[in-house]
C-alpha positions as a Markdown table, in Angstrom:
| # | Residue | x | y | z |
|---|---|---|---|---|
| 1 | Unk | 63.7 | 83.4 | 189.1 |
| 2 | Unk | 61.7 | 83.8 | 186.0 |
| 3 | Unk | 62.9 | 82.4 | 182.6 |
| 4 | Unk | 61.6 | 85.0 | 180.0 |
| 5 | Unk | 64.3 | 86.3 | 177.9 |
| 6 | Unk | 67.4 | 84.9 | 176.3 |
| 7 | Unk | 69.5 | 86.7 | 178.7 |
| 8 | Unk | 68.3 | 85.2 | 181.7 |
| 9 | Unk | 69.3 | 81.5 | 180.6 |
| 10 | Unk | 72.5 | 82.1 | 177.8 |
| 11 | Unk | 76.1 | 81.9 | 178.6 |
| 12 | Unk | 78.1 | 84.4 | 178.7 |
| 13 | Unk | 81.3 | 83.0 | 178.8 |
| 14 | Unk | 81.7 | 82.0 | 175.2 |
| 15 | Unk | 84.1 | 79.3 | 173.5 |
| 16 | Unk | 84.8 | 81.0 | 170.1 |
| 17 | Unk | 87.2 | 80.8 | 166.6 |
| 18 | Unk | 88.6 | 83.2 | 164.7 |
| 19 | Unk | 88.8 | 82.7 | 160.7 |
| 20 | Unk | 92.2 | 81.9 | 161.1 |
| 21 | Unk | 91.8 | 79.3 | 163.5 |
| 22 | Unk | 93.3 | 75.8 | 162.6 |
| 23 | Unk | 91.0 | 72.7 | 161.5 |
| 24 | Unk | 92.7 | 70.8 | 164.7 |
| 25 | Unk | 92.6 | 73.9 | 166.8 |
| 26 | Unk | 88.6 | 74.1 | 166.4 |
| 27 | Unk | 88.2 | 70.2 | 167.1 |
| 28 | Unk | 90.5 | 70.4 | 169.8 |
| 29 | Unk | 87.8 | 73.8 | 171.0 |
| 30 | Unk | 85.2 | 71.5 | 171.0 |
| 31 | Unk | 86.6 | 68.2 | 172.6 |
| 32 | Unk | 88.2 | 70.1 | 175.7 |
| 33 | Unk | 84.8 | 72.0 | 176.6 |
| 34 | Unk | 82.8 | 69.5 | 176.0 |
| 35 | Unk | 80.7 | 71.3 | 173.0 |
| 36 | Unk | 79.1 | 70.7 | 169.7 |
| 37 | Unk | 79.6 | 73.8 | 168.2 |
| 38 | Unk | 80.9 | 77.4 | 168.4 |
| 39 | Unk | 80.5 | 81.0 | 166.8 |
| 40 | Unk | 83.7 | 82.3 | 164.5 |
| 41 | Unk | 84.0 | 85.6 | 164.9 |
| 42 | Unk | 85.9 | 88.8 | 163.0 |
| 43 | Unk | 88.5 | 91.4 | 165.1 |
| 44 | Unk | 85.5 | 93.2 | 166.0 |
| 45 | Unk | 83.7 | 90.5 | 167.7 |
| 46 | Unk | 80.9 | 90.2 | 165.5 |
| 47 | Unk | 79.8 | 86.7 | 164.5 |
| 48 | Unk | 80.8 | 85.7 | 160.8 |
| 49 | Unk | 79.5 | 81.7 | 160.9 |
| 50 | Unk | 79.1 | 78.9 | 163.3 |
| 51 | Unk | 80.8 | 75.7 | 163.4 |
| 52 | Unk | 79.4 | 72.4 | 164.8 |
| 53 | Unk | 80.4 | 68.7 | 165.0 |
| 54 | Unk | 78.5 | 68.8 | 161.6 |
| 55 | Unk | 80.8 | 70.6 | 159.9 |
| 56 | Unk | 84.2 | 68.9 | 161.0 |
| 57 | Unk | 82.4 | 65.4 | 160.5 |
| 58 | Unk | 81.2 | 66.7 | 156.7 |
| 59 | Unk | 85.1 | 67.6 | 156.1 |
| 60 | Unk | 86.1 | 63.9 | 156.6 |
| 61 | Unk | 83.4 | 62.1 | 154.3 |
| 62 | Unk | 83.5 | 64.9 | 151.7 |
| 63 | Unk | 87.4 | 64.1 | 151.8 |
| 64 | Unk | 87.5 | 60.3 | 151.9 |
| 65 | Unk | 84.7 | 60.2 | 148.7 |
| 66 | Unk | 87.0 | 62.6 | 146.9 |
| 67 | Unk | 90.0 | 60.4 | 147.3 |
| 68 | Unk | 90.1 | 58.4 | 144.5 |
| 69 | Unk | 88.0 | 59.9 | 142.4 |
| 70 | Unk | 89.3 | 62.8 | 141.1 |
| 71 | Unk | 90.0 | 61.5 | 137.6 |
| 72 | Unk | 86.0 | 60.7 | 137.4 |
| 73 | Unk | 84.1 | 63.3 | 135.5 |
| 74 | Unk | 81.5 | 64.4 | 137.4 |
| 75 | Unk | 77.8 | 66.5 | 136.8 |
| 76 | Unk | 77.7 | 70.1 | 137.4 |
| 77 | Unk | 77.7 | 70.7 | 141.3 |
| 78 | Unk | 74.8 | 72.4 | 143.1 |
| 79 | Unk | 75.0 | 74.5 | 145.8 |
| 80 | Unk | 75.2 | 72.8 | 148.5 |
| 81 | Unk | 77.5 | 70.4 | 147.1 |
| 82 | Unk | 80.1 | 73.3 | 146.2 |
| 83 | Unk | 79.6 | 74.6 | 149.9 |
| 84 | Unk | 80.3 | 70.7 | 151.0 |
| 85 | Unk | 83.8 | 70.8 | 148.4 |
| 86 | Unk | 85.1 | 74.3 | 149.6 |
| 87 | Unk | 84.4 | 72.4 | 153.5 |
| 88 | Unk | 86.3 | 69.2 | 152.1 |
| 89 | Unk | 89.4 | 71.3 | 151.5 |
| 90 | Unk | 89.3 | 73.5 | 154.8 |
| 91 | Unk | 92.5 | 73.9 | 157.0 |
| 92 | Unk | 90.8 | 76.6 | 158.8 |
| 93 | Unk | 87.3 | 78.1 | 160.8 |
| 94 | Unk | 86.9 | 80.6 | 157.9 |
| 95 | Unk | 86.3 | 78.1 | 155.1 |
| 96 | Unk | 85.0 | 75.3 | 157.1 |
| 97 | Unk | 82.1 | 77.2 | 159.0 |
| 98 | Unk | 78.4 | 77.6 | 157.9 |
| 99 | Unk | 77.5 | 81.0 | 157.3 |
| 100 | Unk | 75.4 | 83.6 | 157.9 |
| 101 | Unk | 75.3 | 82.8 | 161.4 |
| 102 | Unk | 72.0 | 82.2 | 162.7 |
| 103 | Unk | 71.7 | 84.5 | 165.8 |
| 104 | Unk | 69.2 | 86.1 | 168.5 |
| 105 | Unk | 69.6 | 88.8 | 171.1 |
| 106 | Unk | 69.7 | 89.4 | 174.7 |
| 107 | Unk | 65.6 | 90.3 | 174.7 |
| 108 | Unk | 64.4 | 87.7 | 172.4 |
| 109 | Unk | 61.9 | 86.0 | 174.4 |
| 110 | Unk | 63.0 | 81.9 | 175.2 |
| 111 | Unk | 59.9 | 80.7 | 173.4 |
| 112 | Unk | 60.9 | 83.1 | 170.2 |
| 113 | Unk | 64.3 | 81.6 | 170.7 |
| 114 | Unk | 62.8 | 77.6 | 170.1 |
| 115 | Unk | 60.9 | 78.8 | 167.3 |
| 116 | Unk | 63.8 | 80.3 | 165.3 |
| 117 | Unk | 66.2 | 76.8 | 166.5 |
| 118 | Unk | 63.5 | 74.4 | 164.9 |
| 119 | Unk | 62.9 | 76.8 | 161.5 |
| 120 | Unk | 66.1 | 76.7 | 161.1 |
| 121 | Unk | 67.7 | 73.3 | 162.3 |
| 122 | Unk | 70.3 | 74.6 | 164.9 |
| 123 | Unk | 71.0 | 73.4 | 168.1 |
| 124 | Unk | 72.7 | 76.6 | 169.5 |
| 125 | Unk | 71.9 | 80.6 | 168.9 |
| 126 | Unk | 74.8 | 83.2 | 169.2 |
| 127 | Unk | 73.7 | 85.9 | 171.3 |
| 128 | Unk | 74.9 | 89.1 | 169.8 |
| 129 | Unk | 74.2 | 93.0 | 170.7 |
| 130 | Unk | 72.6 | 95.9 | 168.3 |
| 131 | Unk | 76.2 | 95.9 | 166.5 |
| 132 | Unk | 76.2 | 92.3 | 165.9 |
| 133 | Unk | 79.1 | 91.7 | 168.5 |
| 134 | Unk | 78.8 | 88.8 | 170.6 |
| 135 | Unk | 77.9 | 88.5 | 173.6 |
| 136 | Unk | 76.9 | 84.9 | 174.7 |
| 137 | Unk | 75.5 | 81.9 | 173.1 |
| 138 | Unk | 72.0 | 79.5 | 174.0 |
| 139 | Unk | 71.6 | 75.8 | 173.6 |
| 140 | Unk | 68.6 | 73.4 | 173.0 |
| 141 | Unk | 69.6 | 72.6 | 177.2 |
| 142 | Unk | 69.4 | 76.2 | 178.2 |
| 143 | Unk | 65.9 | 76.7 | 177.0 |
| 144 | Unk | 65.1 | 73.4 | 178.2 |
| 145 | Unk | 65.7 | 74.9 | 181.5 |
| 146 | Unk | 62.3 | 76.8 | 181.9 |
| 147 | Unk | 60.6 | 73.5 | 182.7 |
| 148 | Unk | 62.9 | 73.2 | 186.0 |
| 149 | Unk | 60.9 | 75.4 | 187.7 |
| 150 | Unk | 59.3 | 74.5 | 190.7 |
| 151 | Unk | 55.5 | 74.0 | 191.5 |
| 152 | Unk | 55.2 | 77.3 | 193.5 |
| 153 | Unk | 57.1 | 79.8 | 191.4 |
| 154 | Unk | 55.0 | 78.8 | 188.7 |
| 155 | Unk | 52.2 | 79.3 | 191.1 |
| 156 | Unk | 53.1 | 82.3 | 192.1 |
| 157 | Unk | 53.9 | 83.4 | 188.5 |
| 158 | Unk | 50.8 | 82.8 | 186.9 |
| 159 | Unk | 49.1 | 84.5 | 189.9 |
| 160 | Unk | 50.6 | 87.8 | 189.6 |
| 161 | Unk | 50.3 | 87.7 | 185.4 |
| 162 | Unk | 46.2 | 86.7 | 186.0 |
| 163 | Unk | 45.8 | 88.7 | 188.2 |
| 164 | Unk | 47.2 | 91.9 | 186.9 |
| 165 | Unk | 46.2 | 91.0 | 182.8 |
| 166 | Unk | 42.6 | 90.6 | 184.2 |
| 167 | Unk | 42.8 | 93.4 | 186.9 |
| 168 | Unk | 40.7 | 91.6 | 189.5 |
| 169 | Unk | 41.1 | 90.5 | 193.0 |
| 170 | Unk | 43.0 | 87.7 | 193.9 |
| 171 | Unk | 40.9 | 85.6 | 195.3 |
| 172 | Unk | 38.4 | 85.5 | 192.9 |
| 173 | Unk | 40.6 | 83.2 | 190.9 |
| 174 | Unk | 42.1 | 80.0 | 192.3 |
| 175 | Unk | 45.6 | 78.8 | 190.7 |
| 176 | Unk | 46.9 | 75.7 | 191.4 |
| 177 | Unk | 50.0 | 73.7 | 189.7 |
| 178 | Unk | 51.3 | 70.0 | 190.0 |
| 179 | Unk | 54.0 | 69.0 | 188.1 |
| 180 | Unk | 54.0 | 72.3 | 185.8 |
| 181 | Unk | 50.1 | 71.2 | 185.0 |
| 182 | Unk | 48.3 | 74.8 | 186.0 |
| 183 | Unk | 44.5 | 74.5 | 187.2 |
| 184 | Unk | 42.2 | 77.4 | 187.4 |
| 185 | Unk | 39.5 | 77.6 | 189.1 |
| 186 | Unk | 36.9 | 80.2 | 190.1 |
| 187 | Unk | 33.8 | 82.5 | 188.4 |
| 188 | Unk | 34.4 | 85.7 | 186.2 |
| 189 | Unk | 32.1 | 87.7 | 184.9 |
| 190 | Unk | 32.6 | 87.3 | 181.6 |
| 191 | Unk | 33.7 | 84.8 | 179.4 |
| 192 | Unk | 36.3 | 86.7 | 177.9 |
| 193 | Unk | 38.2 | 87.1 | 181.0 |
| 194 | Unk | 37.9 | 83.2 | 181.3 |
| 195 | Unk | 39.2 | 82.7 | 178.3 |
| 196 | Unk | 42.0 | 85.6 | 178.7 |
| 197 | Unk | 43.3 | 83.9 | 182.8 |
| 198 | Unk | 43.9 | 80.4 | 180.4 |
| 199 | Unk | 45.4 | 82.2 | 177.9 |
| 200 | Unk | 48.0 | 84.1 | 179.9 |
| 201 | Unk | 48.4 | 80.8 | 182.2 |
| 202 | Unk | 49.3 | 79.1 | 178.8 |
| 203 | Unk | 51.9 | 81.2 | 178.3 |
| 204 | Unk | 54.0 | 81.8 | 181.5 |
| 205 | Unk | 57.2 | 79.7 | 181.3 |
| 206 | Unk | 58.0 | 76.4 | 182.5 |
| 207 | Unk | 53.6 | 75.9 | 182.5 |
| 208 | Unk | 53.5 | 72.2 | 180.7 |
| 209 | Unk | 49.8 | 72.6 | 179.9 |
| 210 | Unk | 46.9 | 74.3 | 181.3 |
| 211 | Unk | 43.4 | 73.2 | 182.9 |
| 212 | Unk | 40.4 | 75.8 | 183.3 |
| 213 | Unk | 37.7 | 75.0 | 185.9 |
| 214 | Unk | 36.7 | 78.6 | 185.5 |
| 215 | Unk | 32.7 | 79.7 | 185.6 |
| 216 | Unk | 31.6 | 82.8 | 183.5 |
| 217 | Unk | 28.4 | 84.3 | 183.6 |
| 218 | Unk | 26.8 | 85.4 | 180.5 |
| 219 | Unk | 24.6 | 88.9 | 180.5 |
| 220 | Unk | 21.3 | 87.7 | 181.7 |
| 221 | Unk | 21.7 | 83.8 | 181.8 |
| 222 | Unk | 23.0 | 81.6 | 185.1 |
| 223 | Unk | 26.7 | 80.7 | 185.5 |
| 224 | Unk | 28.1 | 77.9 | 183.1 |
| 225 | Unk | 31.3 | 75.8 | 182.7 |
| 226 | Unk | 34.1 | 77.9 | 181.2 |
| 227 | Unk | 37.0 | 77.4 | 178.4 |
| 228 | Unk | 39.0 | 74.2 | 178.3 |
| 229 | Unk | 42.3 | 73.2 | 178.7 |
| 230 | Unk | 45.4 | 75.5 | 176.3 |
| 231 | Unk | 49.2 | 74.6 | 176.8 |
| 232 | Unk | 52.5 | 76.2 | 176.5 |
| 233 | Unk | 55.2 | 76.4 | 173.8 |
């Protein structure tokens, strides 16, 4: 099976809030299945916000500083310190989730789906549709999952990409993987084609790095070492 897309590794089955949903309700959501975070979503299914263990936890020290203290006079609030108060008094999902949601869909590709979770700090991505409904939801673990492949689908993976990128036999270019470490090996032509069989080895999934042993030939010169070693993600 090949992990390319966000639909090939989300879930579909989705634990979800709506705005109404209790403050208990949502931590009782995420204790039974075992979660860190959910989606909230309108009666239409689209995503409004996202909640995570971040969230509830926030609620309980915003509250236990503001006990106390409420005869203290304090500075003008920024931003993110009114968005922390209006989260300190939440009873439900509505006012105690973080919003806009940060989302992806079905054909984002899984390295596209990384990228977007480390810009923006999130551990989880609700999947939505082209009508912003959702339709399944993708973890830091899913993505993870790419690198579970075995040895020979990788193989047999970057074979068929080479080999149909480059549009040359198949035996003139050796491609062997241990551990998800792809080796190339063979001559080409030109050095552009050995630097293009690295390049698309680099970016097939689950490939942890990638080693060229390929030969080019330059237009009237003998045949010399080729490009070095690229990696993935």
């Amino acid at each position: 099976m090949m992990y390319c897309r966000i639909k090939d590794v989300m879930t579909q089955e989705v634990v979800r809030a709506d705005g109404a949903t209790p403050f208990k309700q949502v931590a009782r959501l995420l204790l039974d299945n075992r979660i860190s975070g959910l989606p909230v979503v309108d009666d239409e299914e689209k995503v409004v916000g996202v909640i995570s263990e971040t969230d509830l936890l926030q609620h309980q020290v915003q509250q236990v500083e503001g006990y106390g203290h409420r005869h203290v006079r304090r500075p003008k609030l920024t931003r993110s310190a009114r968005t922390a108060a209006v989260k300190a008094r939440a009873r439900t999902a509505d006012r105690l989730m973080t919003r806009p949601a940060i989302t992806a869909t079905p054909d984002h590709y899984v390295t596209e789906a990384a990228q977007i979770m480390r810009e923006h700090g999130v551990d989880r991505l609700p999947v939505v549709d082209d009508k912003h409904r959702l339709v399944g939801i993708v973890t830091r673990g899913d993505l993870l999952r790419v690198f579970l492949r075995t040895d020979e689908e990788i193989r047999q993976d970057v074979t068929r990409r080479v080999f149909l990128g480059l549009d040359v036999p198949r035996y003139v270019v050796d491609v062997g993987v241990d551990g998800g470490v792809v080796t190339l090996r063979g001559h080409l032509e030109r050095r552009e084609d050995a630097e293009l069989a690295a390049w698309i080895a680099g970016h097939v999934d689950g490939v942890v790095g990638v080693t060229s042993r390929l030969t080019h030939r330059r237009t009237g010169t003998r045949a010399r070492s080729g490009v070095g070693a690229s990696g993935h993600m």
